[in-house]
MMTF fields as JSON, N, C-alpha, C and O atoms, coordinates in Angstrom:
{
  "mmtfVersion": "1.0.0",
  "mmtfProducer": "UNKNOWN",
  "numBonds": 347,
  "numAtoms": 348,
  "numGroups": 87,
  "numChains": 1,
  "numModels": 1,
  "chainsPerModel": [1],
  "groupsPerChain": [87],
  "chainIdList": ["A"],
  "bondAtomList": [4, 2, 8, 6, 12, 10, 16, 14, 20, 18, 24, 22, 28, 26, 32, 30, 36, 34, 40, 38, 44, 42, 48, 46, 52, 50, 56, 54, 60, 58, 64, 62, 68, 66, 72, 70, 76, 74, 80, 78, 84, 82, 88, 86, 92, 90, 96, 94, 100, 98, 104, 102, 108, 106, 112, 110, 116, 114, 120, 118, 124, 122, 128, 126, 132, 130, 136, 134, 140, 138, 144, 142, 148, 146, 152, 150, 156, 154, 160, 158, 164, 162, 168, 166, 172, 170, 176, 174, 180, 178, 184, 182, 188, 186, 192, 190, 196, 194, 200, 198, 204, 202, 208, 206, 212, 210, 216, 214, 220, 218, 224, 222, 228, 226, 232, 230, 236, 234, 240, 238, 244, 242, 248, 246, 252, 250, 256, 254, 260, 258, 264, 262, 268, 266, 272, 270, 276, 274, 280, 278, 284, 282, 288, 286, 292, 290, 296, 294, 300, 298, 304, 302, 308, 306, 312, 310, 316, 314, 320, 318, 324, 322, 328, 326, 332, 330, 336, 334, 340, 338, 344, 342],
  "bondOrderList": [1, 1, 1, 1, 1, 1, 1, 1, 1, 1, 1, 1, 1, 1, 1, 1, 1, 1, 1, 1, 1, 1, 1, 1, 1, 1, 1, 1, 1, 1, 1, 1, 1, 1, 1, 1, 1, 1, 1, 1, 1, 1, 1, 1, 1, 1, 1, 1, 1, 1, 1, 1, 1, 1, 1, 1, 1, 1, 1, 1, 1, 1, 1, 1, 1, 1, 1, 1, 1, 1, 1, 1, 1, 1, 1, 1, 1, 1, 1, 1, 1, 1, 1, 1, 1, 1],
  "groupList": [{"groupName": "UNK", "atomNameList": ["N", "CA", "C", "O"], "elementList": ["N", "C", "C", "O"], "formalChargeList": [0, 0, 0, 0], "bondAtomList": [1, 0, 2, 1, 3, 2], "bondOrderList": [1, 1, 2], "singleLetterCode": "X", "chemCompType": "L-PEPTIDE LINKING"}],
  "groupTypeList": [0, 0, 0, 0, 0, 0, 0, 0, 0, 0, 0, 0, 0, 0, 0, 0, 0, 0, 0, 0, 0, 0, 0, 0, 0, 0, 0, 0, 0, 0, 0, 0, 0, 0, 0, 0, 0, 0, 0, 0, 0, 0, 0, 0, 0, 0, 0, 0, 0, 0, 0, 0, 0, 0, 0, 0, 0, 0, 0, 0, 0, 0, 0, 0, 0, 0, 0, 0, 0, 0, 0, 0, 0, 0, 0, 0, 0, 0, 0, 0, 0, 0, 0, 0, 0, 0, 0],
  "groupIdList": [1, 2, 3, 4, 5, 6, 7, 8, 9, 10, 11, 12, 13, 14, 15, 16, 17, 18, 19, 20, 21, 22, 23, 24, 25, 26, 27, 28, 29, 30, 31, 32, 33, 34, 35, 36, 37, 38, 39, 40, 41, 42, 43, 44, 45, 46, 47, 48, 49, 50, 51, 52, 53, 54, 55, 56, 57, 58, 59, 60, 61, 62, 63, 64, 65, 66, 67, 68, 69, 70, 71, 72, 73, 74, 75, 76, 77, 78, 79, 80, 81, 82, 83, 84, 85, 86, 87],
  "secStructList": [7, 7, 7, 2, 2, 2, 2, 2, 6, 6, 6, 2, 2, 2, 2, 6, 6, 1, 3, 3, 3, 3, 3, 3, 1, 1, 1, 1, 3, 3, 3, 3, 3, 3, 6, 6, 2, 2, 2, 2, 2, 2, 2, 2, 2, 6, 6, 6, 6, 6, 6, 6, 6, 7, 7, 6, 6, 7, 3, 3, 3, 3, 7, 7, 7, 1, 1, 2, 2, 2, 2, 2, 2, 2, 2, 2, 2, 2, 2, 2, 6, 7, 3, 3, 3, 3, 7],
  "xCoordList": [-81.81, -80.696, -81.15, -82.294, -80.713, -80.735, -80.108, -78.976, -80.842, -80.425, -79.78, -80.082, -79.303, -78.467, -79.648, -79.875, -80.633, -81.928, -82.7, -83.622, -82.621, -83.046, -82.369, -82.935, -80.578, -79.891, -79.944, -79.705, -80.276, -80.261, -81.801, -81.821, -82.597, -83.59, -83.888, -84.88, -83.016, -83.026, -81.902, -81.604, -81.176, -80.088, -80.841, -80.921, -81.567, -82.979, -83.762, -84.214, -83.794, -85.146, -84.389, -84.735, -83.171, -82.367, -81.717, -81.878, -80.831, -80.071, -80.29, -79.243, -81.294, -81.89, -81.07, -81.316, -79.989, -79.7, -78.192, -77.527, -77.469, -76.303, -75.754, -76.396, -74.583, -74.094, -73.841, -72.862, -74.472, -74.331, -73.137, -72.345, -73.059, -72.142, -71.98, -72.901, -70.46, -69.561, -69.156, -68.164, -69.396, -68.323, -67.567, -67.589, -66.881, -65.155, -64.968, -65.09, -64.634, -63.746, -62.598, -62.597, -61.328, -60.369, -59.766, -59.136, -60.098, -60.179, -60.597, -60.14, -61.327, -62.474, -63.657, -64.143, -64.487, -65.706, -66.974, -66.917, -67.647, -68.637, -70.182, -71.087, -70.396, -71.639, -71.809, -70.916, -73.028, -72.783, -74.253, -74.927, -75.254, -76.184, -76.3, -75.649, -77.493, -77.665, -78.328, -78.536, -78.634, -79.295, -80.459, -80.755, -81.265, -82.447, -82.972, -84.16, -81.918, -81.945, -82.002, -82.871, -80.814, -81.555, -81.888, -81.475, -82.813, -84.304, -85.046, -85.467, -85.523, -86.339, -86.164, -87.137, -84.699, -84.854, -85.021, -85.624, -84.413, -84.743, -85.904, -86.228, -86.651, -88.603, -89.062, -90.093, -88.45, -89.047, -88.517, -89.109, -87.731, -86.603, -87.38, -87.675, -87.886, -88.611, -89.991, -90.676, -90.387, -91.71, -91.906, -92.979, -90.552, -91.238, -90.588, -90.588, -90.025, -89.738, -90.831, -90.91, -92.049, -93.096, -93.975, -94.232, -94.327, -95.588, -95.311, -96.204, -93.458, -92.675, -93.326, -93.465, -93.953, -94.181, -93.231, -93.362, -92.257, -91.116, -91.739, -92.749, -91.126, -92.096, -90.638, -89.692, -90.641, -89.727, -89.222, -90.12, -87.823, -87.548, -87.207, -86.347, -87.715, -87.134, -86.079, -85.344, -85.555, -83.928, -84.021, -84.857, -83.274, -82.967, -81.449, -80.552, -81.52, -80.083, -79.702, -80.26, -78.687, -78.261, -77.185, -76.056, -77.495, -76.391, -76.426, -77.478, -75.362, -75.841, -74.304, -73.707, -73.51, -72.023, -72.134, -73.03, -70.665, -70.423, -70.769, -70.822, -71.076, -71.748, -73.052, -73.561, -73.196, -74.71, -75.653, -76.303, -76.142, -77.497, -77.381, -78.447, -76.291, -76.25, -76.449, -77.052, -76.177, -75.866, -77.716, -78.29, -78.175, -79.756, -80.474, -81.454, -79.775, -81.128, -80.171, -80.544, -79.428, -78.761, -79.761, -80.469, -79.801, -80.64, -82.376, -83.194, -82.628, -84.095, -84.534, -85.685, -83.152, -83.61, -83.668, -84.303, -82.733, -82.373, -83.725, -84.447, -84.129, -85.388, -86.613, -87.38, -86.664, -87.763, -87.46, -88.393, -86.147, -85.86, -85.308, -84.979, -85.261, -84.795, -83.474, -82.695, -83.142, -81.978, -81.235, -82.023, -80.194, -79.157, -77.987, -77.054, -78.248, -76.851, -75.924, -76.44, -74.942, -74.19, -73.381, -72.596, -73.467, -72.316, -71.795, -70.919],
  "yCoordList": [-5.418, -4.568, -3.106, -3.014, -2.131, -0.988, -0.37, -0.723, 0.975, 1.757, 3.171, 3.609, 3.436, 4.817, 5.559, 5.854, 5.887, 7.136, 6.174, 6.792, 4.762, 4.084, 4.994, 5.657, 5.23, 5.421, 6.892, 7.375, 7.661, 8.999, 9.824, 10.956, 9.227, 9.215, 8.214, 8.415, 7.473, 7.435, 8.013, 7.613, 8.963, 9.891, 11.015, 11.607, 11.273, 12.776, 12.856, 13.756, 11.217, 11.308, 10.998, 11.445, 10.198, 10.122, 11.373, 11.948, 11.913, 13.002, 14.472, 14.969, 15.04, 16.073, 17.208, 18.03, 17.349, 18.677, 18.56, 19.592, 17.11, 17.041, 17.064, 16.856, 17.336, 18.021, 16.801, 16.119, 16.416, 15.652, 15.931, 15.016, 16.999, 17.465, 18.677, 19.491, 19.01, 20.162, 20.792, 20.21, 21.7, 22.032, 22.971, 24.14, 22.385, 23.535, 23.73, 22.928, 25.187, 25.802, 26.521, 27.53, 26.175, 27.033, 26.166, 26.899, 24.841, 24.886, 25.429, 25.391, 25.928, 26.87, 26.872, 27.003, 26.737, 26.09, 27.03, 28.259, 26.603, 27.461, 27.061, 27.597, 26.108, 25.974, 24.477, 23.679, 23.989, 23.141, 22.731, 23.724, 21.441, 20.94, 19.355, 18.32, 19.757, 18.717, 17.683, 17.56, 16.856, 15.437, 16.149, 16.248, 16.73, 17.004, 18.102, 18.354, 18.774, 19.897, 19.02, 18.987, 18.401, 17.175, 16.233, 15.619, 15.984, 15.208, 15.958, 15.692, 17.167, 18.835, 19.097, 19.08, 19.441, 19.482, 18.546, 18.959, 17.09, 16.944, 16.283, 15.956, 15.978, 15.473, 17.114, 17.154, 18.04, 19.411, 19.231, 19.711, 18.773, 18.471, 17.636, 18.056, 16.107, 15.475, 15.422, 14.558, 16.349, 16.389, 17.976, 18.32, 18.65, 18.968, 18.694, 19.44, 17.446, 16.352, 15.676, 15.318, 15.35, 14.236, 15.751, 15.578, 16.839, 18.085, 18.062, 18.275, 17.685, 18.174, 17.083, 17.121, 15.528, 14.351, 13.283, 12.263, 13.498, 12.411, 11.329, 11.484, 10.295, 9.096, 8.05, 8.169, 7.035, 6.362, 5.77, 5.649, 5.379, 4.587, 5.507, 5.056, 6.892, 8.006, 8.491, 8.008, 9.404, 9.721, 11.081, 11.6, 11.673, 12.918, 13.08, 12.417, 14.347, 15.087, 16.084, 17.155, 15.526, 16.799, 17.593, 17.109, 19.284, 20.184, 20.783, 21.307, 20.735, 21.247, 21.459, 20.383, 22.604, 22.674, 21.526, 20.946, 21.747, 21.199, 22.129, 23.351, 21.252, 22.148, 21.005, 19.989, 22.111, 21.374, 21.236, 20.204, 22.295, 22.453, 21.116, 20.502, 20.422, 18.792, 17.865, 16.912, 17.686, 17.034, 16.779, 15.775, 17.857, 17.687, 17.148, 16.407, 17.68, 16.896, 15.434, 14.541, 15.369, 13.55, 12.764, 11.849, 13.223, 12.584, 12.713, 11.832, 13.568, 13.741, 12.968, 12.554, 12.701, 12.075, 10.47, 9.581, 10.407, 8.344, 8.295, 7.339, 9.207, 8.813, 8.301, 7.418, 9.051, 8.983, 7.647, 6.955, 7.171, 5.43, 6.381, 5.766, 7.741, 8.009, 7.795, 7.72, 7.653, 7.339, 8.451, 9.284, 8.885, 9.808, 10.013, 9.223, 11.511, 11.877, 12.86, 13.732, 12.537, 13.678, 14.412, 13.851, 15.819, 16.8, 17.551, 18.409],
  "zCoordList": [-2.546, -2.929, -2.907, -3.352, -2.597, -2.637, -3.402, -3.733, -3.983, -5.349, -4.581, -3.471, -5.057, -4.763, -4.185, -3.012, -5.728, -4.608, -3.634, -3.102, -3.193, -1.7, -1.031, -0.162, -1.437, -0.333, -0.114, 0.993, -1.224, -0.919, -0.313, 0.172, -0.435, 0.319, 2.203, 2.904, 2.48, 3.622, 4.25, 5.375, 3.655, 4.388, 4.752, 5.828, 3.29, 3.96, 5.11, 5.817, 5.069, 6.617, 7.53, 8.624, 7.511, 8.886, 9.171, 10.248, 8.046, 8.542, 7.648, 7.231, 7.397, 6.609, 6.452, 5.569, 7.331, 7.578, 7.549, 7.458, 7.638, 7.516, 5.883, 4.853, 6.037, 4.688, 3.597, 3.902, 2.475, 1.872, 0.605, 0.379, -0.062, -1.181, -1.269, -1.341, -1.276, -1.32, -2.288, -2.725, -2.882, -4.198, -4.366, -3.981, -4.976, -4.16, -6.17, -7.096, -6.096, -7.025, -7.025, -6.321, -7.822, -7.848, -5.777, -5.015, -5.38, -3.681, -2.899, -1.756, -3.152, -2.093, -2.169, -3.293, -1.082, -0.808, -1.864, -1.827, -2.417, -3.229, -2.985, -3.625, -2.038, -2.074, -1.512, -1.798, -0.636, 0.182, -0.03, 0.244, -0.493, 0.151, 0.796, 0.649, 1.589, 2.737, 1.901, 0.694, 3.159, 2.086, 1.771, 0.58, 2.733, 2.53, 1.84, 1.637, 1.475, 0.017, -1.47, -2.341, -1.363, -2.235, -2.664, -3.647, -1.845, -2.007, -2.439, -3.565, -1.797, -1.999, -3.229, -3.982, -3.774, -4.805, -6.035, -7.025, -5.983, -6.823, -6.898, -8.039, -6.002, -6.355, -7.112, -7.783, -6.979, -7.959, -9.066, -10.032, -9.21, -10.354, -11.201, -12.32, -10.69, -11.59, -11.554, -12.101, -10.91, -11.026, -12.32, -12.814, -12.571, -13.544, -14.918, -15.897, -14.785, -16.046, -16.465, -17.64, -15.352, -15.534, -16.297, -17.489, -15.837, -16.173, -17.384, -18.204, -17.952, -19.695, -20.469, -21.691, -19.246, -20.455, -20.411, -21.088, -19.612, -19.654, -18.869, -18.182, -18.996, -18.619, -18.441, -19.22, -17.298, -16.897, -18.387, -19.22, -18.808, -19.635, -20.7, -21.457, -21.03, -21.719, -21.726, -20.864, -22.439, -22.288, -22.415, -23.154, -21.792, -21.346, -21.236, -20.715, -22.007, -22.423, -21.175, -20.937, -20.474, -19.476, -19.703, -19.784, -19.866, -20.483, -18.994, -18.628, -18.142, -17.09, -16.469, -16.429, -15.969, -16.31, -14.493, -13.881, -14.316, -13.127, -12.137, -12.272, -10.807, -9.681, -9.368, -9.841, -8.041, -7.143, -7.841, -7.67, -8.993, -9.995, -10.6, -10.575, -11.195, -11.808, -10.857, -11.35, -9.524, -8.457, -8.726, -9.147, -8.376, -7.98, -9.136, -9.065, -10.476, -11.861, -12.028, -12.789, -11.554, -12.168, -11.105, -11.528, -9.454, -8.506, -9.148, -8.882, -9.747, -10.028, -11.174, -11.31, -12.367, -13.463, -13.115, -13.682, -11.921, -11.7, -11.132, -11.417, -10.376, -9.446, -10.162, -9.776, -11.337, -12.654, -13.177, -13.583, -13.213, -14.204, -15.65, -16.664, -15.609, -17.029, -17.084, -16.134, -18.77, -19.337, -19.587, -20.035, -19.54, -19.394, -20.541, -20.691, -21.522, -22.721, -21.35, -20.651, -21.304, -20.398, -21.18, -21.945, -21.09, -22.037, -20.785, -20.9]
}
């Protein structure tokens, strides 16, 4: 069976550059990354969750408004196995 980051990590190496998520405000385009932005970002993402001490099976509080910046730490925290407060 395959997990979402299986799937979002073989979209990075097949298609790196094609547009994975859009975010539109007010209907209008505000910002666009590829698969392979994040992957990029979020292995930075949880690699500096692991430097903070977080450790698979931990829980982590995400205050993080809507937008791409959440897109990348929700992919970085599943990747870790951490557990998730969403505000």
């Amino acid at each position: 069976m395959q997990t979402l980051i299986d799937l979002f990590s073989q979209r990075a190496q097949d298609r790196p550059a094609a547009p994975a998520f859009t975010f539109l405000e007010d209907e209008r385009e505000v910002g666009t990354l590829s698969w392979g932005d994040i992957d990029r970002r979020a292995r930075a993402s949880a690699r500096r969750l692991q430097s903070a001490g977080l450790q698979p099976g931990d829980r982590v509080l995400v205050m993080q408004p809507p937008g791409l910046d959440y897109v990348v730490a929700l992919v970085g925290i599943l990747s870790m196995g951490i557990g998730m407060g969403l505000t």
